[in-house]
C-alpha positions in Angstrom: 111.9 127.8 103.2 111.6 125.1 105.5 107.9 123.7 106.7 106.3 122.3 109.1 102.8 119.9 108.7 100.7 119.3 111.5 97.5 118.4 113.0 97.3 114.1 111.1 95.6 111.7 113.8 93.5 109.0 113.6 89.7 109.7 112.6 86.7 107.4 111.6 85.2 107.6 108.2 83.1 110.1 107.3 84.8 112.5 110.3 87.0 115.8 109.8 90.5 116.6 110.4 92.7 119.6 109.4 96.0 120.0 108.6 98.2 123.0 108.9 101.5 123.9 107.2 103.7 126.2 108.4 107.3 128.2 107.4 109.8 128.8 110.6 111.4 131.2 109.4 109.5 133.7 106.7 106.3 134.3 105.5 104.7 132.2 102.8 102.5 135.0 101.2 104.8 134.6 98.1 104.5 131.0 98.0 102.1 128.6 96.2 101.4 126.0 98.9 100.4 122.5 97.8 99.6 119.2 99.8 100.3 116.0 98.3 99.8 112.6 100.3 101.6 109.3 100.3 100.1 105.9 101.2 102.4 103.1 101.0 103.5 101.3 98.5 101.8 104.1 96.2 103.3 107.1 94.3 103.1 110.5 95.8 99.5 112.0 95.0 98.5 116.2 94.4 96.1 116.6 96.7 95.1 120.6 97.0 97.3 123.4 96.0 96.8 127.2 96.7 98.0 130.2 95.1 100.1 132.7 97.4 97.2 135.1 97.3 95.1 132.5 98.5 92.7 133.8 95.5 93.6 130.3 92.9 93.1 126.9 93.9 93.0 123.5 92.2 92.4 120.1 93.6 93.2 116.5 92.8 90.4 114.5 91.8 89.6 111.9 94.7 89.2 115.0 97.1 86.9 117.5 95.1 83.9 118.6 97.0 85.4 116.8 100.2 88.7 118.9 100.7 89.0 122.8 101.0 92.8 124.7 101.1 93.1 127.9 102.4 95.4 130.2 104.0 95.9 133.1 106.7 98.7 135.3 105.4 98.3 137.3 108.4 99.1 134.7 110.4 101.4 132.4 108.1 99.8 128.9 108.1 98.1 126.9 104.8 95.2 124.9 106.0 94.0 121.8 104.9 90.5 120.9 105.9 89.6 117.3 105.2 86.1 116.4 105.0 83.8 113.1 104.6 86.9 110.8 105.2 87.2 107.8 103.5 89.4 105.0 104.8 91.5 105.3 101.0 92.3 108.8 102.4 94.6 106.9 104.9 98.5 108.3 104.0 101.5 110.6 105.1 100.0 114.1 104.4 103.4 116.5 103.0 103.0 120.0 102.1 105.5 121.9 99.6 106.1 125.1 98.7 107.1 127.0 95.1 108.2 130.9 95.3 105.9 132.5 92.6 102.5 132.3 90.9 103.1 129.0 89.1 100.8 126.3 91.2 101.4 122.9 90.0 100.4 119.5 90.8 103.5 117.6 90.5 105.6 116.6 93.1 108.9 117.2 91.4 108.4 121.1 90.9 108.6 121.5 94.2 111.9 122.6 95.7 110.7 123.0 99.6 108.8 120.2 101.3 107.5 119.7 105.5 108.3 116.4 107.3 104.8 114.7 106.5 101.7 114.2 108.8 100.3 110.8 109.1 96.3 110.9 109.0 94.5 107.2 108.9 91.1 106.8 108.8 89.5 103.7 110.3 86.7 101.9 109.1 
């Protein structure tokens, strides 16, 4: 399935953004949905991942409590809503996709991935 993330900008700290992720050509009710982010010079990081009911989700550490995933399966999109910024938040934001119930937080069990979002988050 191929995807498409939207919606990075710049924000200040402590501001709001949210991040959609889209498939062009089917539906992704069937699909767990994960976002991972990449700052540079650093390793890919799990960020939020949701289960294709939208009824499961598990988050990476640095963004529990600021960060909420959720999805419209009416409408297709995976949303991403970033909270209390921080200026470490700063990176290319990538969704991926895995067909099935299985939701995991690694980057390599992934097969379908979007183009990346840059947010950055000033000081």
């Amino acid at each position: 399935v191929q995807l498409q993330a939207s919606g990075g900008g710049l924000v200040q700290a402590g501001g709001l953004l949210r991040l959609s992720c889209a498939a062009s050509e089917r539906p992704l009710y069937r699909y767990s949905v994960a976002w991972f982010r990449q700052a540079p010079g650093k390793e890919r990081e799990f960020v939020a991942v949701i289960s294709g009911s939208g009824g499961n989700t598990n988050f990476g550490e640095s963004v529990k409590g600021r960060f909420a995933i959720s999805r419209d399966n009416a409408k297709n999109p995976v949303y991403l809503e970033m909270n209390s910024l921080r200026v470490e938040d700063t990176a290319v934001y990538y969704c991926a996709a895995r067909l099935g119930l299985v939701m995991p937080t690694t980057p390599a069990l992934y097969a379908d991935w979007g183009q990346g979002t840059l947010v950055t988050v000033s000081s």
